[in-house]
GUMIPA-962711 format. One record per residue: residue in one letter; x, y, z of N, C-alpha, C in turn. Coordinates in Angstrom, 1 decimal, always signed. Example, Ala and Ser with C-alpha at 12.3 -4.5 7.8 and 13.67 -1.06 7.14 Angstrom:
! residues 2
<A <+13.2 -5.7 +7.8> <+12.3 -4.5 +7.8> <+13.2 -3.3 +7.8>>
<S <+12.8 -2.2 +7.1> <+13.7 -1.1 +7.1> <+12.9 +0.0 +7.9>>
END
This chain:
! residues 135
<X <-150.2 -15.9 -76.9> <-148.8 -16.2 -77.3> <-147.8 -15.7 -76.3>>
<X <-147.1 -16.4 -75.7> <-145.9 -16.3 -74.9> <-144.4 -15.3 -75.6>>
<X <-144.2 -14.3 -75.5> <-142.9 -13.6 -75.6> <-141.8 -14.3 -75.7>>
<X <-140.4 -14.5 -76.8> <-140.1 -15.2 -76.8> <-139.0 -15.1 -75.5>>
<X <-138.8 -13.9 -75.2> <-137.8 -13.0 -74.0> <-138.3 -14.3 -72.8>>
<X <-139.6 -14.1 -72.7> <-139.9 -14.9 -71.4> <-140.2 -16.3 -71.3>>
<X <-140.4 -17.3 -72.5> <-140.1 -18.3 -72.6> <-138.5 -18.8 -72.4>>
<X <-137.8 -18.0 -72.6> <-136.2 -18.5 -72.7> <-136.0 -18.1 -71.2>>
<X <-136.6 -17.2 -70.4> <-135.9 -16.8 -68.8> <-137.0 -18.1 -68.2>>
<X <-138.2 -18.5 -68.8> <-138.9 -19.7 -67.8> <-138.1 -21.0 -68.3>>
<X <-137.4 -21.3 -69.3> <-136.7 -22.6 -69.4> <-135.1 -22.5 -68.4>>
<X <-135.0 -21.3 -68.3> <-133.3 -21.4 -67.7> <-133.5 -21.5 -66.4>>
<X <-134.4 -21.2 -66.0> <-135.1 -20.9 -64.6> <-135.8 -22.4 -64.5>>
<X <-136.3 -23.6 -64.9> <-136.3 -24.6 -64.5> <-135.0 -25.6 -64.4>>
<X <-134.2 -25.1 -65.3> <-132.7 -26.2 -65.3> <-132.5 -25.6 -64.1>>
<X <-132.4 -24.8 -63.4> <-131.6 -24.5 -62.1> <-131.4 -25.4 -61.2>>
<X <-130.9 -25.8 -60.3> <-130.9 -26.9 -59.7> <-131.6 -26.6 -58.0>>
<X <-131.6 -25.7 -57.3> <-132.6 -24.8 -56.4> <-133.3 -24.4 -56.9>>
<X <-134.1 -24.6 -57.7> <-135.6 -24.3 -58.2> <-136.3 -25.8 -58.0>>
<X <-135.2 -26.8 -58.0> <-135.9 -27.7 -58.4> <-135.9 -28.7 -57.3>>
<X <-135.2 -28.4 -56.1> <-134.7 -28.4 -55.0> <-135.8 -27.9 -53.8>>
<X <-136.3 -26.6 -54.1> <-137.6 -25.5 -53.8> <-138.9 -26.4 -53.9>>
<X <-139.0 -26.9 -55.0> <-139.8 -27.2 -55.8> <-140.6 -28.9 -55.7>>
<X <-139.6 -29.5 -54.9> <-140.0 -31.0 -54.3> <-139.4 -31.1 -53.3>>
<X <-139.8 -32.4 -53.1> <-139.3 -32.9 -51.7> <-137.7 -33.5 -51.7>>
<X <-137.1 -33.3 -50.8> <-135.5 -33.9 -50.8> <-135.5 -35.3 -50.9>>
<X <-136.6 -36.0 -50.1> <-136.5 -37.3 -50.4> <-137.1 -38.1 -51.7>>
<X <-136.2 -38.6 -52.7> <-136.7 -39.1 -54.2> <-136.1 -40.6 -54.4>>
<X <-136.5 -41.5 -55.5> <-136.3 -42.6 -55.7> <-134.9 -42.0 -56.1>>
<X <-134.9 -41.2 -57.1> <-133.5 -41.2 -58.1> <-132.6 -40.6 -56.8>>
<X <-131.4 -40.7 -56.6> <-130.2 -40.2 -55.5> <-130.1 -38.6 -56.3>>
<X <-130.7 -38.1 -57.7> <-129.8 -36.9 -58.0> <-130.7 -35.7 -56.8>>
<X <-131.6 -35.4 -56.3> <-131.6 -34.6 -55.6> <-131.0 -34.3 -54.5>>
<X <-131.3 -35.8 -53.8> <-130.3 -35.8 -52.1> <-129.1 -35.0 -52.5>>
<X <-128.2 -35.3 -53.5> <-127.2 -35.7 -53.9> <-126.5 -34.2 -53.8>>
<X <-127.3 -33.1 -54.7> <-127.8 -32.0 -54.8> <-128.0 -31.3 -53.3>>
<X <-128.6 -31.5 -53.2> <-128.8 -30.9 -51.6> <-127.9 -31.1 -50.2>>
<X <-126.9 -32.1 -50.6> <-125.9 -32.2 -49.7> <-124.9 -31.3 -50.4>>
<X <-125.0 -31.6 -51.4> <-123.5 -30.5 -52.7> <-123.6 -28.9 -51.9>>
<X <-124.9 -28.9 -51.8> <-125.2 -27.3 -51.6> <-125.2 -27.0 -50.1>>
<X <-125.3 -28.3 -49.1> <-125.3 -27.9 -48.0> <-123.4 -27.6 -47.8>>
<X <-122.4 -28.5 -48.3> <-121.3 -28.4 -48.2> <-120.5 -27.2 -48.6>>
<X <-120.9 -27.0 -49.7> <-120.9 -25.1 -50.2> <-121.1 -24.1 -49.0>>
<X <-122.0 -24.7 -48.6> <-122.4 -23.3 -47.9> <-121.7 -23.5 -46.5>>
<X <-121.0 -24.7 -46.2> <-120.5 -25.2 -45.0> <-118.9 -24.3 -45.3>>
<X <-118.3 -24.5 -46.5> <-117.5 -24.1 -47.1> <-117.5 -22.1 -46.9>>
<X <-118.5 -22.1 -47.4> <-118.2 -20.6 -47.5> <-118.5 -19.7 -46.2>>
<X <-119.1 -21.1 -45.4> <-118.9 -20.2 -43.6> <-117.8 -20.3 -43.4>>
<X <-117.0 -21.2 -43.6> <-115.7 -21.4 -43.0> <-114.8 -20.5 -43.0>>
<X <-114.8 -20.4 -44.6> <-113.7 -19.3 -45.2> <-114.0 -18.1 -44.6>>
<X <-114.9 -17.8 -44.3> <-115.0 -15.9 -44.3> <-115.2 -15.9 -42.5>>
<X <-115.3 -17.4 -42.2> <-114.7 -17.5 -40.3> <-113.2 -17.8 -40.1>>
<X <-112.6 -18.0 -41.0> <-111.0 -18.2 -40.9> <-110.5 -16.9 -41.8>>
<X <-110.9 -15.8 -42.5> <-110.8 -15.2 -43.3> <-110.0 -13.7 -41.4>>
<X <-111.2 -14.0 -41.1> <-111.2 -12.8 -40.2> <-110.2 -13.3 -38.3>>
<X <-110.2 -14.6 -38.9> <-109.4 -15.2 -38.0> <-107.5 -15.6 -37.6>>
<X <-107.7 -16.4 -39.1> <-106.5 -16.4 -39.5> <-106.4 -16.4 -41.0>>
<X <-106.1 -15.2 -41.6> <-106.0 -14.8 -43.2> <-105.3 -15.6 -43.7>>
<X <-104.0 -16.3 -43.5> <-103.5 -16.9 -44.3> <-104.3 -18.9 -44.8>>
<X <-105.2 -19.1 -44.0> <-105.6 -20.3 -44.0> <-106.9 -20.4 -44.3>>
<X <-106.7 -21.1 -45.9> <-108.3 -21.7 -46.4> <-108.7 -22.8 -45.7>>
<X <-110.1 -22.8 -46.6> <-111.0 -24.0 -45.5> <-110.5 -25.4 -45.9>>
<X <-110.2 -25.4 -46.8> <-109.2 -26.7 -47.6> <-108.3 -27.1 -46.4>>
<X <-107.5 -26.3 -46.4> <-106.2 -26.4 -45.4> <-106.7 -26.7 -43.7>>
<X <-107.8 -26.0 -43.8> <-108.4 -26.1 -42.2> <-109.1 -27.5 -42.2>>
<X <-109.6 -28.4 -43.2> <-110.4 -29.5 -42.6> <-109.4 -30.6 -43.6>>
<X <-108.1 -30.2 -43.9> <-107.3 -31.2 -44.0> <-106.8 -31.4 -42.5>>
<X <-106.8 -30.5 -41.4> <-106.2 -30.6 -40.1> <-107.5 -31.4 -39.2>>
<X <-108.6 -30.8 -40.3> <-109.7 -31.2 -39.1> <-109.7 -33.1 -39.0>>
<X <-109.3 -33.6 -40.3> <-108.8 -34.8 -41.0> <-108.2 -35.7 -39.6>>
<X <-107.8 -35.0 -39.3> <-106.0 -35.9 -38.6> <-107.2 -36.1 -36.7>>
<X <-108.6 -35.6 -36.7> <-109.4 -36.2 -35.6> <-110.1 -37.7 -36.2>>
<X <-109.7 -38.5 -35.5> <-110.3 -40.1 -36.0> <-111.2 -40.5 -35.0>>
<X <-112.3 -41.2 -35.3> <-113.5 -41.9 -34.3> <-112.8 -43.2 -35.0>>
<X <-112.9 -43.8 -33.1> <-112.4 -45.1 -33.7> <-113.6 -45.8 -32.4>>
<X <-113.7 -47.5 -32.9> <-114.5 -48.3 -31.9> <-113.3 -48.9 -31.1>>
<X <-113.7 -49.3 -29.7> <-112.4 -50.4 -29.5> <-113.6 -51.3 -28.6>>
<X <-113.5 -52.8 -29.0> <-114.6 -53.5 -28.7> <-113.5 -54.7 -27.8>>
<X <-114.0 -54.6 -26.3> <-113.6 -55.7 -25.3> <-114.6 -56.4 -25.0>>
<X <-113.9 -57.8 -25.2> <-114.5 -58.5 -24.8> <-115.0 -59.0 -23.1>>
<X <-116.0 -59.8 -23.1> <-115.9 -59.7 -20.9> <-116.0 -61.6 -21.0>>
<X <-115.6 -61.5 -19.4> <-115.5 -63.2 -19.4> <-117.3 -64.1 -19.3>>
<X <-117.9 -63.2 -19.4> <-119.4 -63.7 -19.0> <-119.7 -63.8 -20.7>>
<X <-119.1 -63.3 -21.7> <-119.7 -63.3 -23.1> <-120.1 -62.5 -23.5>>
<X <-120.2 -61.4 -23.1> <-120.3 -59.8 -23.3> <-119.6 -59.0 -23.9>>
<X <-119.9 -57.6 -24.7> <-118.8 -57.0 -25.5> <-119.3 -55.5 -24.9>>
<X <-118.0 -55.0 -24.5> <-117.7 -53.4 -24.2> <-117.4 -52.6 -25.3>>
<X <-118.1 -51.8 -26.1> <-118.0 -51.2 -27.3> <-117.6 -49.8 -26.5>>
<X <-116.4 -49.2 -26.6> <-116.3 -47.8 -26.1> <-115.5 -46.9 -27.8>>
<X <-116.5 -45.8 -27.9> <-116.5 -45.4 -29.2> <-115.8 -43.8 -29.0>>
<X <-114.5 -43.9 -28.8> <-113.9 -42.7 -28.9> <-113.0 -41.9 -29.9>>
<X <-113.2 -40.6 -30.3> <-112.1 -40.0 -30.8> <-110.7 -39.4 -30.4>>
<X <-109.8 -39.7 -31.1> <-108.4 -39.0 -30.6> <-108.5 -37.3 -30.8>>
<X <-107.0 -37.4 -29.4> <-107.5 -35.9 -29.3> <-106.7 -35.2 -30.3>>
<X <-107.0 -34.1 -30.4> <-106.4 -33.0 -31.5> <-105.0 -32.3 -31.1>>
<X <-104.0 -32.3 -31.9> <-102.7 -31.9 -32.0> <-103.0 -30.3 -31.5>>
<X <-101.9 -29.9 -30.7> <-101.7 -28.9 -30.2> <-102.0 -27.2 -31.5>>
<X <-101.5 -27.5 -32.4> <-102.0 -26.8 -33.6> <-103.9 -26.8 -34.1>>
<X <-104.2 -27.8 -34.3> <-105.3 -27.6 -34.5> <-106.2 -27.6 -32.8>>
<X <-105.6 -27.9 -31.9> <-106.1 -27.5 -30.4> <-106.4 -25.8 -30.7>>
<X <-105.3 -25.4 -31.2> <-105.2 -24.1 -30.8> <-106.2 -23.2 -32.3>>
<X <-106.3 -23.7 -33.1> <-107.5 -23.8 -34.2> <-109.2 -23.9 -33.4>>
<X <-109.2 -24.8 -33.2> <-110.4 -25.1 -32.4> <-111.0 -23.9 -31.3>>
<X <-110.4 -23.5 -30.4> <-110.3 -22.8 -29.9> <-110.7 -21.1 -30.2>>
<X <-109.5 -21.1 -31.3> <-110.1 -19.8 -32.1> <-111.4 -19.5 -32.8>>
<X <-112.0 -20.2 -33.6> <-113.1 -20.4 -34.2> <-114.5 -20.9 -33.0>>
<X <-114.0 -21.0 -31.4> <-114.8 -21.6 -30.7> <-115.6 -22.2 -31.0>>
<X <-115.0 -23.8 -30.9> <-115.6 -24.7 -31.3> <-115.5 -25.5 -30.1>>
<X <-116.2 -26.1 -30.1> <-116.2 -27.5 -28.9> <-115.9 -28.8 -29.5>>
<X <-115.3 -29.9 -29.5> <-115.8 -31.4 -29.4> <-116.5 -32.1 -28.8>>
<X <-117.0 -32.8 -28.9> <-118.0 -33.4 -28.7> <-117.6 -34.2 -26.9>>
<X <-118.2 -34.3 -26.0> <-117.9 -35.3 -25.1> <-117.5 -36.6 -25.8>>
<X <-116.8 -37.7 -25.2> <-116.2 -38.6 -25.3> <-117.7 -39.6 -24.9>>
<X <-118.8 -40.1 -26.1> <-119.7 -41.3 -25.2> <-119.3 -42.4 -24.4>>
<X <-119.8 -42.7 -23.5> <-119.9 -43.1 -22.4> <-120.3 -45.0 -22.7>>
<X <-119.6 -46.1 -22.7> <-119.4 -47.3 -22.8> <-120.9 -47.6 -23.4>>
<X <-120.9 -48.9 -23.9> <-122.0 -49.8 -23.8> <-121.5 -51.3 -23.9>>
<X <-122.3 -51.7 -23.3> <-121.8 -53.1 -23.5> <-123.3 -54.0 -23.4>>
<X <-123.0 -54.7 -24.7> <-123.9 -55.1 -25.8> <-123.6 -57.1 -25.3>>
<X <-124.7 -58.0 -25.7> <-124.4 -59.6 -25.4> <-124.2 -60.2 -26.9>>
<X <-123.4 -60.7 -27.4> <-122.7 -61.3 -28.0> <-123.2 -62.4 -28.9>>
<X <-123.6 -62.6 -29.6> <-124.0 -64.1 -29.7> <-122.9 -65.2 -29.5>>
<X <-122.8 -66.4 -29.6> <-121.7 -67.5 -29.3> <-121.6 -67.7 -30.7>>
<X <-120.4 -67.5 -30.6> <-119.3 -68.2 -32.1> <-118.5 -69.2 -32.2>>
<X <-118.3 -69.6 -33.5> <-117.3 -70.9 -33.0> <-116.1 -70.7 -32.4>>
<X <-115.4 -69.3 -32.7> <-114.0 -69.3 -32.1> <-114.4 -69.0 -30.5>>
<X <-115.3 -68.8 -30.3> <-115.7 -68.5 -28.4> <-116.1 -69.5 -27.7>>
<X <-116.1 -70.7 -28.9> <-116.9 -72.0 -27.8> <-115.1 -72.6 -27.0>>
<X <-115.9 -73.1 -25.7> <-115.1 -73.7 -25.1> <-114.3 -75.1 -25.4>>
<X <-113.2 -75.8 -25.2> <-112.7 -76.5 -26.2> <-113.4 -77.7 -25.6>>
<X <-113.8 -77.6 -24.3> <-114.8 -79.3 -24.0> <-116.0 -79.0 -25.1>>
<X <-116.4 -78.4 -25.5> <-117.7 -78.2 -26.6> <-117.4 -78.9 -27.6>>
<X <-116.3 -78.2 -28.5> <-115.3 -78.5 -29.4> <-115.5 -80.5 -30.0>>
<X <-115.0 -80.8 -28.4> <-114.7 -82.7 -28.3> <-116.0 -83.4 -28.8>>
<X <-117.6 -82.8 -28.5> <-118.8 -83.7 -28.3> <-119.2 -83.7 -29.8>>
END
C-alpha cells in the first residue's frame, strides 16, 4: 500500500510542467510542449536581463529595455536588375543613440549587416516585355 503523504507529493510532481518537459522529447504532435519550453526559455531570458540591467542601470526593467530593443527593425529591400535578376539585401536599422548607448553597456554586439544575394526571378506577367504582350 502506498502512503497517502506520498501518493499526493507523486501526483503534484507529475502536473509540473518541467517534469514533463525532463521527461520527453520537445519535439511532439500536440504544440503544448514546444509551447512550454519556449515559455520557459523566455523566463529565463527575462530573468537574465533584469538582474544584468539591475546592476547596470537600476532604474530600468527588462520590459522597458526590449520595448527599446523594439524600435531595431530587419527589413528586406529587393532590386530588381535589367538581366531579370533580384538583389535581396536584408538589413537592419541602426539603433538610436539611447539604446546605442544601452547596447554598449550590457556589451552586446549586433550582428554584421549580411552581405547581398541576388537570386533569378521567374518571368511574370507584369515583367513581360510589351512586344510579347501584342502576339
Amino acid at each position: 500500500m502506498i502512503p497517502p503523504s506520498y501518493a499526493s507529493k507523486r501526483r503534484s510532481a507529475t502536473s509540473r510542467v518541467i517534469w514533463r518537459f525532463v521527461r520527453s522529447s520537445i519535439r511532439t504532435r500536440s504544440g503544448s510542449k514546444p509551447h512550454i519550453f519556449i515559455a520557459f526559455l523566455a523566463y529565463c531570458m527575462q530573468i537574465t536581463l533584469t538582474r544584468r540591467l539591475h546592476a547596470l542601470a537600476p532604474g530600468l526593467t527588462a520590459r522597458s529595455a526590449l520595448e527599446k530593443f523594439a524600435a531595431v527593425q530587419m527589413i528586406d529591400v529587393h532590386l530588381p536588375t535589367t538581366d531579370g535578376r533580384e538583389i535581396k539585401l536584408t538589413r537592419y536599422t541602426h539603433p538610436e543613440p539611447e539604446l546605442q548607448l544601452l547596447i554598449d553597456r550590457l556589451k552586446l554586439r549586433l550582428p554584421p549587416q549580411p552581405p547581398p544575394r541576388i537570386t533569378s526571378t521567374a518571368v511574370t506577367q507584369a515583367s513581360r516585355r510589351s512586344e510579347d504582350l501584342l502576339t
